[in-house]
MARPAFI-835290 format. One record per residue (C-alpha): residue number from 0; chain; y negated, z, x. Coordinates in nm, 4 decimals. Layout:
<atoms>
 num cadena       py       pz       px
 NUM      A        Y        Z        X
...
</atoms>
This chain:
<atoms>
 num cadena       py       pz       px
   0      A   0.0000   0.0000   0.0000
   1      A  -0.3628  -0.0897   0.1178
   2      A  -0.6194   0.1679   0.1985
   3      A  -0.8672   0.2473  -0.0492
   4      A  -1.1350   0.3627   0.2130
   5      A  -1.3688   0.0558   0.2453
   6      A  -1.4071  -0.1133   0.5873
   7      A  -1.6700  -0.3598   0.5820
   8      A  -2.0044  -0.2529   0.6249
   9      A  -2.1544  -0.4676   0.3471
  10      A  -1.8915  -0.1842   0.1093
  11      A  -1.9945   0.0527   0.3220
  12      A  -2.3697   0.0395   0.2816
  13      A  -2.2909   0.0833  -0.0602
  14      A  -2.0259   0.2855  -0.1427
  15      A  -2.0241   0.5135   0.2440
  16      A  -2.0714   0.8316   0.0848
  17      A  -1.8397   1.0903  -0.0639
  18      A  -1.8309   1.1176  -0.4473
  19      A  -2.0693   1.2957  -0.6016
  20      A  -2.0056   1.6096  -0.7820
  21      A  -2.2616   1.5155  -1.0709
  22      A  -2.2162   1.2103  -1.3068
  23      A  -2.4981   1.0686  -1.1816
  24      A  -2.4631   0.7056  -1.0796
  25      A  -2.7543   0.7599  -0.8503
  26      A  -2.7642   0.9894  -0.5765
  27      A  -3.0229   1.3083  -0.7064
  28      A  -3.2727   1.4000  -0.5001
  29      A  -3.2765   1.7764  -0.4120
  30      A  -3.6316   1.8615  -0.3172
  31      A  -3.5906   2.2567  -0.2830
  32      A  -3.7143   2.4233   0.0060
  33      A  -3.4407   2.6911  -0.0238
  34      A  -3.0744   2.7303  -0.2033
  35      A  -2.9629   3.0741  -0.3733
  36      A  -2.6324   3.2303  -0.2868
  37      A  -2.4148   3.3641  -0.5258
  38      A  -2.3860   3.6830  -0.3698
  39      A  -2.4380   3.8910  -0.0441
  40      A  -2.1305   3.8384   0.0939
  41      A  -2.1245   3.4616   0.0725
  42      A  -2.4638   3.4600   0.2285
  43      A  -2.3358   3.6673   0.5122
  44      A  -2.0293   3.4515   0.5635
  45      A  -2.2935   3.1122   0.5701
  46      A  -2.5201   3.3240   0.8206
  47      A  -2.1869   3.3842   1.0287
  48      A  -2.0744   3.0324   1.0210
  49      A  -1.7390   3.1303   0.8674
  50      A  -1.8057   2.9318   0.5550
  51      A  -2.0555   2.6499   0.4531
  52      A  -2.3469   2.6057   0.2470
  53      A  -2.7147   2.5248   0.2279
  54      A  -2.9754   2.7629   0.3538
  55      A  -3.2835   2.6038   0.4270
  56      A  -3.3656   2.2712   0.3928
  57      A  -3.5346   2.2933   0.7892
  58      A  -3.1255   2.3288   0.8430
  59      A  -2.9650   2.1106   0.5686
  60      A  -3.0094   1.9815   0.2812
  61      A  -2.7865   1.7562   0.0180
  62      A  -2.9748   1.4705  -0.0049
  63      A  -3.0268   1.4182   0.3425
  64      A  -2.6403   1.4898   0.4034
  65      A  -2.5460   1.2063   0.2161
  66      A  -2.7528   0.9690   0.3969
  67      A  -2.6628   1.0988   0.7482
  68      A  -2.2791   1.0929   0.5945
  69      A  -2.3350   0.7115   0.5152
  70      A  -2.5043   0.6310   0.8539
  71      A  -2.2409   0.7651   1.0492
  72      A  -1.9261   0.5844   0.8693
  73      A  -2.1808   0.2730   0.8782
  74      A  -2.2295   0.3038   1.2126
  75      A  -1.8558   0.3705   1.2360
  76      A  -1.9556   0.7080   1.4100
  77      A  -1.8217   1.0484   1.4186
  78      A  -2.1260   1.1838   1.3066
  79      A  -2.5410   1.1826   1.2253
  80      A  -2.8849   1.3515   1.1940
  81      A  -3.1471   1.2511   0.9976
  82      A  -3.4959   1.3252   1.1471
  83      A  -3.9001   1.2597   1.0197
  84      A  -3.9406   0.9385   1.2052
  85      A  -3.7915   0.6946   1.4540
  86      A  -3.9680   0.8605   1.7637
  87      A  -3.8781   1.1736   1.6485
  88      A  -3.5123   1.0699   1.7093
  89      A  -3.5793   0.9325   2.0676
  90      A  -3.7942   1.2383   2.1646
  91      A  -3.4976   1.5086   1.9743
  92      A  -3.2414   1.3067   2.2392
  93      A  -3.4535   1.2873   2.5340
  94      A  -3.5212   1.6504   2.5120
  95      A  -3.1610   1.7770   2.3773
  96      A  -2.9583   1.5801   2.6551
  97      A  -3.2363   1.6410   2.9736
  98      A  -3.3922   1.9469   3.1194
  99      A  -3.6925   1.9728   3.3973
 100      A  -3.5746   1.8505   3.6786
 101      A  -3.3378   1.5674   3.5271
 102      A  -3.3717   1.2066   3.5007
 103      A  -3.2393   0.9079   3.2672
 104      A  -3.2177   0.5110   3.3364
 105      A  -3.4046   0.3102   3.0946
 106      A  -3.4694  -0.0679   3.0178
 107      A  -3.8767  -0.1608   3.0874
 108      A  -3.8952  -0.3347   2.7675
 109      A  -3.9210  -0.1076   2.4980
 110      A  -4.0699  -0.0029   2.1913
 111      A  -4.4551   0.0906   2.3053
 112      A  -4.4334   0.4444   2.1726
 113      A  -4.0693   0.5056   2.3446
 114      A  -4.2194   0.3638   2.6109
 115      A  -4.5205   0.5839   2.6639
 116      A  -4.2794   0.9231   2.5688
 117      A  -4.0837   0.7676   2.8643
 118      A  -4.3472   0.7307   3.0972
 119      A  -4.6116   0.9666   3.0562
 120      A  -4.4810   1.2291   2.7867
 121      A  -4.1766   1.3634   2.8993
 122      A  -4.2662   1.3166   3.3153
 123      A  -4.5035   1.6037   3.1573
 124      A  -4.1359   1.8470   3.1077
 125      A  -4.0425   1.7582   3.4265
 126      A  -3.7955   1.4533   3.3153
 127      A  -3.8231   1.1005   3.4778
 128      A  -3.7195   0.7844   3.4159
 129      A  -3.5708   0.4844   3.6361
 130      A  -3.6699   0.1774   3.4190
 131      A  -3.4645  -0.1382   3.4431
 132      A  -3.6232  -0.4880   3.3680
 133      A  -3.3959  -0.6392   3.1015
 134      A  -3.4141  -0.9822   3.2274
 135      A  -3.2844  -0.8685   3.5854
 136      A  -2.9332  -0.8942   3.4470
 137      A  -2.8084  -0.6279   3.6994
 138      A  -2.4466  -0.6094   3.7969
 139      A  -2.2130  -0.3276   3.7307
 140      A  -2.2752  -0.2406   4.0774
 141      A  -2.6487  -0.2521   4.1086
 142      A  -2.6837  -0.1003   3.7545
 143      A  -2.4496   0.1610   3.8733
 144      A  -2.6539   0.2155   4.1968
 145      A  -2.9724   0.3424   4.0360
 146      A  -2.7566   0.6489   3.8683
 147      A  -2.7577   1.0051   4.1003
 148      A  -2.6778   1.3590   4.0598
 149      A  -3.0032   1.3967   3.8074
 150      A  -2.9121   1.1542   3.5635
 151      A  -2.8434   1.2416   3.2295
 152      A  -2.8201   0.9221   3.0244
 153      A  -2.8723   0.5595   2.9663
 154      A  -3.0873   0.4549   2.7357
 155      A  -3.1400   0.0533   2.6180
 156      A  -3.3028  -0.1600   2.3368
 157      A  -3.0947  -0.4611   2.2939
 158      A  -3.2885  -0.7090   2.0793
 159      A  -3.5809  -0.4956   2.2402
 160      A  -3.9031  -0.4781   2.1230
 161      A  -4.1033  -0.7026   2.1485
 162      A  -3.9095  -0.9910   2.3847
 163      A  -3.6304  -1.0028   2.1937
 164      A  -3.4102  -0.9745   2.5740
 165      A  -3.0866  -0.8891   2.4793
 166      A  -2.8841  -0.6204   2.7069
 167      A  -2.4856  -0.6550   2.7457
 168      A  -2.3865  -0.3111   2.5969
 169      A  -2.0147  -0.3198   2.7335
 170      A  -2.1763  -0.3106   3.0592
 171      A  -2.4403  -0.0735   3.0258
 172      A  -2.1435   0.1511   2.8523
 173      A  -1.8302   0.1046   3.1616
 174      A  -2.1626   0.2450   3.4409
 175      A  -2.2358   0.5624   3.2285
 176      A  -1.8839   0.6359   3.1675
 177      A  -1.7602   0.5905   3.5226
 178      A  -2.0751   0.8129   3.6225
 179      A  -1.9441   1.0712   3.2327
 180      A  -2.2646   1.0094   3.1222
 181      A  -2.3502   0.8961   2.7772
 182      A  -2.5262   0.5824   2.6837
 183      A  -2.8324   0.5640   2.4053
 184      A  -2.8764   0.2297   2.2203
 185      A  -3.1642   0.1669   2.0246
 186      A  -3.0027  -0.0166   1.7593
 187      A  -3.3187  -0.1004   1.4885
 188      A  -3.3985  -0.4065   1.5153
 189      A  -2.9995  -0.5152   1.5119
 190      A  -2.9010  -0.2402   1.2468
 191      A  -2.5346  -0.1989   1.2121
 192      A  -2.5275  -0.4731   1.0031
 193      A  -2.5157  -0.6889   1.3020
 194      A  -2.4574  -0.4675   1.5850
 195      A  -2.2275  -0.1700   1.6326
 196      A  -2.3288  -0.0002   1.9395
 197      A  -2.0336   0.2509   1.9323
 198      A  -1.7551  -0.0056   1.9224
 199      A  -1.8903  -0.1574   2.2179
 200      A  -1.8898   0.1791   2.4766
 201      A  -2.1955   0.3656   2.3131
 202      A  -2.2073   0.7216   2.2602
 203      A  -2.5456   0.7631   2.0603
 204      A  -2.7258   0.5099   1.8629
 205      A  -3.0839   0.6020   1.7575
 206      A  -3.3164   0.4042   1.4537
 207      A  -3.6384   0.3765   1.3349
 208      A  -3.4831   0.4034   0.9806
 209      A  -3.8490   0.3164   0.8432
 210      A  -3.7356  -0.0406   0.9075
 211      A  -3.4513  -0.2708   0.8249
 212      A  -3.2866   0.0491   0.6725
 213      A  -3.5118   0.1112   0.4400
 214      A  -3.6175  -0.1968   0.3963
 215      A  -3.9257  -0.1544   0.1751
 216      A  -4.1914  -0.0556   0.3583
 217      A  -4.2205   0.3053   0.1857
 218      A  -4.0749   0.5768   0.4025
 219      A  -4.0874   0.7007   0.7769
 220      A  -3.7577   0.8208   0.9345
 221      A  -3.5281   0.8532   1.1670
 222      A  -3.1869   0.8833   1.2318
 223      A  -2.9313   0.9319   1.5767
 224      A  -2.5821   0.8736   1.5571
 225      A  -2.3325   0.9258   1.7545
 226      A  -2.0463   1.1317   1.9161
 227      A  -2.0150   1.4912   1.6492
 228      A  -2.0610   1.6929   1.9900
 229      A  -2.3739   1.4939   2.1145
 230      A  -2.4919   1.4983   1.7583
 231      A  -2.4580   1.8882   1.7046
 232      A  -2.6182   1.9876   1.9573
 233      A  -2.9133   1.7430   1.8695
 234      A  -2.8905   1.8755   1.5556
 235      A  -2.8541   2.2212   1.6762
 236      A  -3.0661   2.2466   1.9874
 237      A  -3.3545   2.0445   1.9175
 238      A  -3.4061   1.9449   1.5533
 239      A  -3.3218   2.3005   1.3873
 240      A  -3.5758   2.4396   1.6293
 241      A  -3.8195   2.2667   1.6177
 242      A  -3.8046   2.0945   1.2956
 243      A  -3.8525   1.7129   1.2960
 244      A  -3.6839   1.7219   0.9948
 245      A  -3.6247   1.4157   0.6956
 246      A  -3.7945   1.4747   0.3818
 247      A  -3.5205   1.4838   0.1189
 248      A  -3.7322   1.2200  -0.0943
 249      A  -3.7046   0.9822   0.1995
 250      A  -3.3174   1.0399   0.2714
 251      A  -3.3322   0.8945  -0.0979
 252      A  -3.5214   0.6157  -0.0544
 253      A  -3.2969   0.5380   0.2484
 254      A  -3.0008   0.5755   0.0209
 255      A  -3.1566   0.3096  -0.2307
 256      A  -3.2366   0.0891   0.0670
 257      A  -2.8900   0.0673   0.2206
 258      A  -2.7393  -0.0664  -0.0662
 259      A  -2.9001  -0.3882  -0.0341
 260      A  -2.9099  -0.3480   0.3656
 261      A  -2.6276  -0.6769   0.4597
 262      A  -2.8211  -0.9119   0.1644
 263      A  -3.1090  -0.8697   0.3202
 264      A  -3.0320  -0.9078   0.6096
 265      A  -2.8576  -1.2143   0.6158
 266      A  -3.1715  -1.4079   0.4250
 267      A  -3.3477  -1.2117   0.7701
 268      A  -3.1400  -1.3944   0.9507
 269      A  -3.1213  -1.7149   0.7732
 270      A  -3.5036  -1.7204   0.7626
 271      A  -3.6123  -1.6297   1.1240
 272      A  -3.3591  -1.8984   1.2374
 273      A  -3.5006  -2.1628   1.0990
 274      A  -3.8304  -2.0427   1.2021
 275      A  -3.7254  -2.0061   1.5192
 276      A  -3.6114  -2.3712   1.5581
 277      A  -3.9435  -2.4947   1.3733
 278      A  -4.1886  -2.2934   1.6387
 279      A  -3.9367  -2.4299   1.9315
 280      A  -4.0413  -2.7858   1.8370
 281      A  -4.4415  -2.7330   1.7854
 282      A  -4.6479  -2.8354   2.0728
 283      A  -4.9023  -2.5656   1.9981
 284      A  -4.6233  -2.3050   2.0865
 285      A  -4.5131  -2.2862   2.4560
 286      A  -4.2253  -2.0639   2.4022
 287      A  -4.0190  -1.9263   2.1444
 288      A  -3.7740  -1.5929   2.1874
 289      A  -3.5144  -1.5758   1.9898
 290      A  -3.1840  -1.4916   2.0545
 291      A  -3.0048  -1.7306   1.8613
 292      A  -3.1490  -2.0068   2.0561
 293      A  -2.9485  -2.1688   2.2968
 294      A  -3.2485  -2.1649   2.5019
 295      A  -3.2675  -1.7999   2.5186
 296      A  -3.1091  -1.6129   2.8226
 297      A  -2.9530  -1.3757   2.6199
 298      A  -2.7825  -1.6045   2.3825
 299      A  -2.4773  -1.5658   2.5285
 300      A  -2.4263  -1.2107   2.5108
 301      A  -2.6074  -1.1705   2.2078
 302      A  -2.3081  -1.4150   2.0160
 303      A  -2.0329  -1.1473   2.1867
 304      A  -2.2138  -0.8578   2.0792
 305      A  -2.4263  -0.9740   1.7399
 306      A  -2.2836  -1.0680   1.4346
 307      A  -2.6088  -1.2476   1.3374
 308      A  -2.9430  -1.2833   1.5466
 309      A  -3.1513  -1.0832   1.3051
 310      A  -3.5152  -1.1067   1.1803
 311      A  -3.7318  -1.0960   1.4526
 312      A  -3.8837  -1.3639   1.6597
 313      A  -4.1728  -1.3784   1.9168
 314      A  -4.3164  -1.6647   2.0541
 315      A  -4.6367  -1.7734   2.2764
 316      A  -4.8683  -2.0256   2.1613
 317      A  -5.1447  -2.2433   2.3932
 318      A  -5.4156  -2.0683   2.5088
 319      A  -5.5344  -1.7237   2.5708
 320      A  -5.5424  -1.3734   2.3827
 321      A  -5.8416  -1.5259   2.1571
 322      A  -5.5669  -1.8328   2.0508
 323      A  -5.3306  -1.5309   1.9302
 324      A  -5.5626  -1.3548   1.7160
 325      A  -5.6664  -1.6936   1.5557
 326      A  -5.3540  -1.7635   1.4664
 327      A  -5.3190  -1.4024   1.3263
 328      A  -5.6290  -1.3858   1.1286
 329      A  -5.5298  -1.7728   0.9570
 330      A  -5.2647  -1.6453   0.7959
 331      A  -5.2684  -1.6304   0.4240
 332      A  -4.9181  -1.5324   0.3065
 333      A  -4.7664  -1.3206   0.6500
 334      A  -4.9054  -0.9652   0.6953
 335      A  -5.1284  -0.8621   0.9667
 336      A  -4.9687  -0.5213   1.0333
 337      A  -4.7278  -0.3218   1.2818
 338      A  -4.4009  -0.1707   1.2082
 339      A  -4.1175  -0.4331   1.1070
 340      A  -3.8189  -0.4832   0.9155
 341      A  -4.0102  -0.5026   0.5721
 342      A  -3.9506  -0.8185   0.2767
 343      A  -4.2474  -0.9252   0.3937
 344      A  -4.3040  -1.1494   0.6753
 345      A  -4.5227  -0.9408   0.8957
 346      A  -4.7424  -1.0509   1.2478
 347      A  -4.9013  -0.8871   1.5029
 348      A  -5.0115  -0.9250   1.8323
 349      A  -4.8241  -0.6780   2.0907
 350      A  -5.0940  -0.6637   2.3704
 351      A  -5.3494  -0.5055   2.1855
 352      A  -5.1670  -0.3472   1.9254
 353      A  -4.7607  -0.1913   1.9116
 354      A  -4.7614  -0.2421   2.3152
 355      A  -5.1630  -0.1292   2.3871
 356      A  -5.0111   0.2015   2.5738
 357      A  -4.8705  -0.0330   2.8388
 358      A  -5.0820  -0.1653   3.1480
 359      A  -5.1234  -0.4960   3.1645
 360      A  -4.9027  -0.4780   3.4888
 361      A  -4.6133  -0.2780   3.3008
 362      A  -4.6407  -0.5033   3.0246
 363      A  -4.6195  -0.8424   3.2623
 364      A  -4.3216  -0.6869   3.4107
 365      A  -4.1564  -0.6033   3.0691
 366      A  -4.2499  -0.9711   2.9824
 367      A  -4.5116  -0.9113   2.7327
 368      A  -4.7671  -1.1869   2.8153
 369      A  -5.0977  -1.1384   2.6608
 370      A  -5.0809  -1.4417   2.4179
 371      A  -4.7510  -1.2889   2.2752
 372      A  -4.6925  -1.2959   1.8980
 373      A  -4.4326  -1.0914   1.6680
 374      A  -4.2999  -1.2159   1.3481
 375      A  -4.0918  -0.9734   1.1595
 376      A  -3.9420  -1.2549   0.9514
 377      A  -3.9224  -1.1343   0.5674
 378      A  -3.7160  -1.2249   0.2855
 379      A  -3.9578  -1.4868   0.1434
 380      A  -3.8530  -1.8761   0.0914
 381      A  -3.8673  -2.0055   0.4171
 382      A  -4.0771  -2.2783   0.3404
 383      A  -4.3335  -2.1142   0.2079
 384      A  -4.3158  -1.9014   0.5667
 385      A  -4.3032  -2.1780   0.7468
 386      A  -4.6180  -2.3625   0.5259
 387      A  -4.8295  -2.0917   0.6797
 388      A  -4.7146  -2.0392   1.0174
 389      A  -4.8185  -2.4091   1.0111
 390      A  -5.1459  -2.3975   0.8772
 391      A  -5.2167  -2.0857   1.1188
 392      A  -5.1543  -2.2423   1.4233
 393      A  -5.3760  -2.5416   1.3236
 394      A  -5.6160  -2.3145   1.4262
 395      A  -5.6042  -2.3552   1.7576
</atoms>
């Protein structure tokens, strides 16, 4: 007889959680700050540990349980915490797995707030990091080189933000576990729809759920998954401390927005790549990243490890930084904000906006040339994307 417990993740994004004790079809949302006991003595058993149950919703709460619960089998981990934004869950790791004195290996190319926690933030506790430029393509052996007493993890974007470079996560995975250290992925702009980190070597995958995951642009969150022992003491250490907790109302929203997560994203998909192969052939655009391009560097690795190329795309157009932002302000349908991951087709110029915190030296070395454009590709009809992107770039 077949199993009953679904598999694929486009079941699982609906149907991942246990069944809920309440008829309700819907999830309910369970906004209380605190939870009665029954009487003392089951409180004291919680307080010991000897038996569960909700306390505080700092510490746990129901509604945010079953969205951590769905992540994890999602993610096709052992387990998950839910945390108040994206950076929240890349600052909770950084400072739950290092320790003054420590150090951790990190791709250059990075989100621009991950990046500045990296490189000015936490040097501030006395942790360091040894960045890595994706398109270096290091060996085993050289990756393997930059790792010494000190380190205590890897940590990688792979599409990152906002080049698109794609990073082989079997590799990155075989250094840190010949050196028993665990490896971070930054899995949001992939989502486990069409990446899953932890099949491939990972021990912790981190998102900005505030994107694909939700989907809607209407929440901020975050979310690490991972290893249950890695996770705990995240959980544990750091987030029960000092509190970058997920508002129950937003583990809800989350919950709403998974169940449509794999539609989504394949029209994502479907979208940016013919987007993709539009900008490639415009003479007004220089160069197009994107890794499901043939042209792209990554495209290789990206078909092993991807099972899609996702909704992002950046490209460079003629001209300067004052070509960019004509382009940007001609649009009439696309959105001229940050963040990503939305229905809406969204643009913005990383220089002077998600990557400002960079130099202009860190940035040229991450690859982030000053006439750089985003696209977070949205669920629109691609024609009437492309009609725009058209009529924008006429501009210059």
């Amino acid at each position: 007889m077949k199993s009953t417990i679904p598999r694929a993740v486009e079941t699982l994004v609906v149907h991942g959680c246990s069944p809920l004790d309440t008829p309700d079809v819907a999830p309910p949302i369970h906004m209380s700050s605190t939870f009665r006991f029954p009487d003392a003595d089951t409180a004291t058993r919680v307080f010991e540990g000897s038996e569960s149950g909700y306390v505080y919703s700092r510490i746990g709460n129901p509604t945010v349980d079953l969205f951590q619960e769905k992540m994890a089998r999602i993610e096709g981990a052992e387990a998950s915490v839910a945390v108040g934004s994206g950076m929240a869950a890349v600052s909770s790791m950084a400072l739950t797995l290092s320790k003054p004195g420590d150090s951790f290996i990190s791709c250059t190319t990075l989100y621009g707030g991950t990046f500045a926690l990296f490189k000015t933030h936490l040097p501030s506790f006395g942790i360091h990091s040894r960045f890595v430029q994706p398109l270096a393509q290091l060996t085993k052996k050289q990756l393997g080189a930059l790792v010494d007493h000190t380190t205590r993890f890897m940590f990688l974007e792979t599409p990152a933000n906002p080049t698109l470079a794609i990073l082989d996560i079997s590799l990155w995975a075989e250094v840190a576990g010949d050196h028993g250290i665990p490896l971070v992925v930054d899995n949001t702009f992939a989502t486990p729809y069409l990446q899953q980190p932890i099949s491939l070597g990972a021990n912790l995958v981190v998102h900005s759920a505030t994107k694909y995951l939700g989907g809607h642009a209407d929440l901020i969150g975050g979310v690490i998954v991972g290893d249950a022992s890695l996770v705990n003491r995240i959980h544990t250490e750091h987030v029960h401390h000092f509190g970058p907790i997920m508002n129950p109302f937003n583990a809800w929203l989350l919950l709403r927005g998974l169940k449509t997560l794999a539609v989504r994203m394949q029209r994502h998909c479907a979208n940016a790549e013919a987007i993709a192969r539009y900008l490639e052939r415009h003479p007004k655009v220089v160069r197009v990243y994107y890794p499901g391009l043939s042209s792209h560097p990554g495209h290789t690795v990206a078909k092993r490890q991807m099972a899609g190329f996702g909704g992002m795309i950046s490209f460079e157009v003629k001209g300067d930084v004052a070509s960019g932002k004509r382009v940007m302000d001609s649009v009439r349908l696309c959105t001229l904000a940050v963040s990503l991951g939305d229905c809406d087709t969204l643009i913005q110029h990383p220089a002077s906006m998600t990557h400002a915190t960079y130099s202009r030296s860190d940035r040229m070395r991450a690859g982030i040339s000053d006439g750089l454009i985003r696209l977070s590709v949205g669920i629109e009809h691609v024609d009437d994307i492309i009609e725009d992107i058209d009529q924008a770039l006429a501009s210059v």
